[in-house]
C-alpha positions in Angstrom: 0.0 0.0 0.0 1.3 3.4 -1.0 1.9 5.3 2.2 -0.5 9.0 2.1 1.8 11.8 1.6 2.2 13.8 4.9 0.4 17.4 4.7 3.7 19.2 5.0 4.1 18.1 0.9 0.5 19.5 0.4 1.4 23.1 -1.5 -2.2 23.7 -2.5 -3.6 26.6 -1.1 -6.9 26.3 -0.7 -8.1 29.7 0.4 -6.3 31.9 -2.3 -7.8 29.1 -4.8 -11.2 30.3 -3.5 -10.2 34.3 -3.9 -9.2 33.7 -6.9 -12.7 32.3 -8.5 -14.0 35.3 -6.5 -15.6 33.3 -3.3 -15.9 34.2 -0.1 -13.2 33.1 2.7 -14.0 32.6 6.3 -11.7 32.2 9.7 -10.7 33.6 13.0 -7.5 35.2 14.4 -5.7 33.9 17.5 -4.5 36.0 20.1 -3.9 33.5 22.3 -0.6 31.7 22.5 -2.5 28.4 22.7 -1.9 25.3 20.4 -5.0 23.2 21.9 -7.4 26.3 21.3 -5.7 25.9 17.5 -6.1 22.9 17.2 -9.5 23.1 18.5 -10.4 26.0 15.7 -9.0 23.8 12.9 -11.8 21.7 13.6 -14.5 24.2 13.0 -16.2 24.3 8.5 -13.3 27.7 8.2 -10.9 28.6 5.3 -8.6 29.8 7.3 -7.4 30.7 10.7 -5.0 34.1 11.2 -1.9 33.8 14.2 -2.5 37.8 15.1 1.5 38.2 16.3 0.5 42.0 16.1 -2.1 41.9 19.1 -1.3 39.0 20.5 1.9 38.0 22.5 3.6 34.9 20.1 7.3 34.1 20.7 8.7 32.1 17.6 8.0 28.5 19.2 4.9 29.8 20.0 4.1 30.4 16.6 5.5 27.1 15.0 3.3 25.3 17.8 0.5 27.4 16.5 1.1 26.5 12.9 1.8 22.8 13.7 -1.8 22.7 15.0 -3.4 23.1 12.4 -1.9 20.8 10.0 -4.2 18.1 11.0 -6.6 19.8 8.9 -7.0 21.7 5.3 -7.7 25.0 7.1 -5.0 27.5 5.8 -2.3 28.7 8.3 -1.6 32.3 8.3 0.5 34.8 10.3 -0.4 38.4 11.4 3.6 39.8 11.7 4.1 42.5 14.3 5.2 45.2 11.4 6.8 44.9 8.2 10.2 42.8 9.1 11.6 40.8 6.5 13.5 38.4 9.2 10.0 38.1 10.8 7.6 37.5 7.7 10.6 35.1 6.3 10.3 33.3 9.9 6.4 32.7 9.5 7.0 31.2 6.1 10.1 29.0 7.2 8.0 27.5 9.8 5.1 26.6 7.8 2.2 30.0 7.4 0.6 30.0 3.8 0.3 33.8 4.0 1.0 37.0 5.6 -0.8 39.9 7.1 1.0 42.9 7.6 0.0 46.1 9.4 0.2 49.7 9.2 1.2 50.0 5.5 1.1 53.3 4.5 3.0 53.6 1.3 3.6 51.7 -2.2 7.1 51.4 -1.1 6.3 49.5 2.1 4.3 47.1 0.0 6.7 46.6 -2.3 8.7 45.3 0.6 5.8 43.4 1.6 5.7 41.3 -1.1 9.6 40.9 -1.8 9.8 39.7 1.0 7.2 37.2 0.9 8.6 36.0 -2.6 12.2 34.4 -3.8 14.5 35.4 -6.2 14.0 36.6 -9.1 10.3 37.7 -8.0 11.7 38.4 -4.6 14.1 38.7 -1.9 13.1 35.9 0.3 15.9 34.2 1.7 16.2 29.7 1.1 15.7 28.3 4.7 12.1 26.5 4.4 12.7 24.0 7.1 8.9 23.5 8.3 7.3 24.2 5.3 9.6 22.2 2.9 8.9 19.2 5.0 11.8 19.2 6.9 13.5 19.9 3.8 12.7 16.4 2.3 11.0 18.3 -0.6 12.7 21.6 -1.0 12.3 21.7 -5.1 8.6 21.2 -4.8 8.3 23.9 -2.2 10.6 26.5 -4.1 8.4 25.4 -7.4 5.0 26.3 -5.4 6.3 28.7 -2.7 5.7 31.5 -4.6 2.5 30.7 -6.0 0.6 29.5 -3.4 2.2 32.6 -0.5 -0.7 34.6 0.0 0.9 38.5 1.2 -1.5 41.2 2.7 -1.4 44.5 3.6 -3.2 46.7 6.3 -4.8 49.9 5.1 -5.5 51.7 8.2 -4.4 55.2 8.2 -5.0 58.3 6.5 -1.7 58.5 4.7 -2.5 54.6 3.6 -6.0 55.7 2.8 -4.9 58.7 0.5 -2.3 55.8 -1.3 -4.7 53.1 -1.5 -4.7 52.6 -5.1 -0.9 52.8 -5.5 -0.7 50.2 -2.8 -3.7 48.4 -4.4 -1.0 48.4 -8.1 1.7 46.6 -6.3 2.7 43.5 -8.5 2.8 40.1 -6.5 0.9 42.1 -3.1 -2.3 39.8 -3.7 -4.8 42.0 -0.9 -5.1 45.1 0.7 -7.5 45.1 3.9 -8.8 47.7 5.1 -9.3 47.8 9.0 -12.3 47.5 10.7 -13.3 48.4 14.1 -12.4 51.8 14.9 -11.6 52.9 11.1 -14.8 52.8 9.9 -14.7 56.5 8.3 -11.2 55.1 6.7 -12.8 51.8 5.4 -15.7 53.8 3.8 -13.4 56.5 2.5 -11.0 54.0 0.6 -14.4 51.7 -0.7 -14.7 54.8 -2.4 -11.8 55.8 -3.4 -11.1 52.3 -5.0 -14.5 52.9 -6.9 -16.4 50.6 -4.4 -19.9 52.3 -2.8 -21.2 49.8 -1.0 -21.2 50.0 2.6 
């Protein structure tokens, strides 16, 4: 009998599939440092379920706990980083995150950088070290070959100064989303639905 490949050499993923026939994506972020309450969420009919590392308090074994988690199931992993780091958004890739959320972009530049770093070379800047998310590197090809593909890299609009760059930031090549914050930012989030040409809501 063939042995089932482990999930680590699954690349697909299955949430920017659904984006990209224009479906609707559901999850939750964790603020909790808690692999069990993970685990516990993976279970749950989601697409996707967010590490927030911005509000919540992760170290970087708390993270790859996180991540590890949820690899029973086909829920996607995903990492809110603190702020735009390349060491940091490189780290949640390594270890095994799908995509990237990062805050407080203001500026075309900054997403630029978003999205290099999320990439490698030539699209990118990304440095080689996927230990987690190349299986433990016993299928590094096959992750370079998809890595770039399947990496899913948002940005945060959720300032004025972002608000009043919001379509440049929107132009970036290889940035895949731009969010705009809820919550407290709801004159923002109205202001750049209409500045992108969206009036609803």
């Amino acid at each position: 009998m063939k042995p089932t490949p482990h999930r680590l050499l699954d690349h697909r993923n299955r949430t920017l599939e659904r984006l990209n026939t224009g479906a609707p994506v559901f999850g939750l972020f964790l603020l909790s440092a808690s692999s069990f309450l993970a685990e516990a969420c993976s279970t749950l009919p989601l697409d996707w379920l967010m590490v927030d590392g911005e509000a919540g308090a992760f170290s970087k074994g708390d993270v790859l706990h996180m991540l590890q988690a949820m690899g029973g199931s086909d829920v996607t992993p995903m990492v809110r980083v603190s702020h735009l780091d390349r060491h940091t958004i490189e780290h949640a890739l390594d270890v095994g995150a799908f995509g990237v959320l990062v805050p407080k972009v203001d500026t075309a530049e900054e997403a630029v950088d978003a999205a290099r770093f999320c990439r490698f070379p030539p699209r990118g800047a990304r440095g080689i070290n996927p230990v987690r998310a190349s299986g433990y590197f016993s299928d590094v090809p096959g992750y370079l070959a998809a890595a770039n593909a399947r990496t899913l890299c948002m940005v945060q609009i959720e300032s004025a100064q972002a608000v009043e760059n919001v379509n440049a930031i929107a132009a970036v090549p290889r940035r895949r989303r731009a969010l705009y914050r809820h919550g407290g930012s709801g004159r923002l989030v109205w202001t750049a639905r209409r500045r992108c040409g969206r009036k609803d809501g």
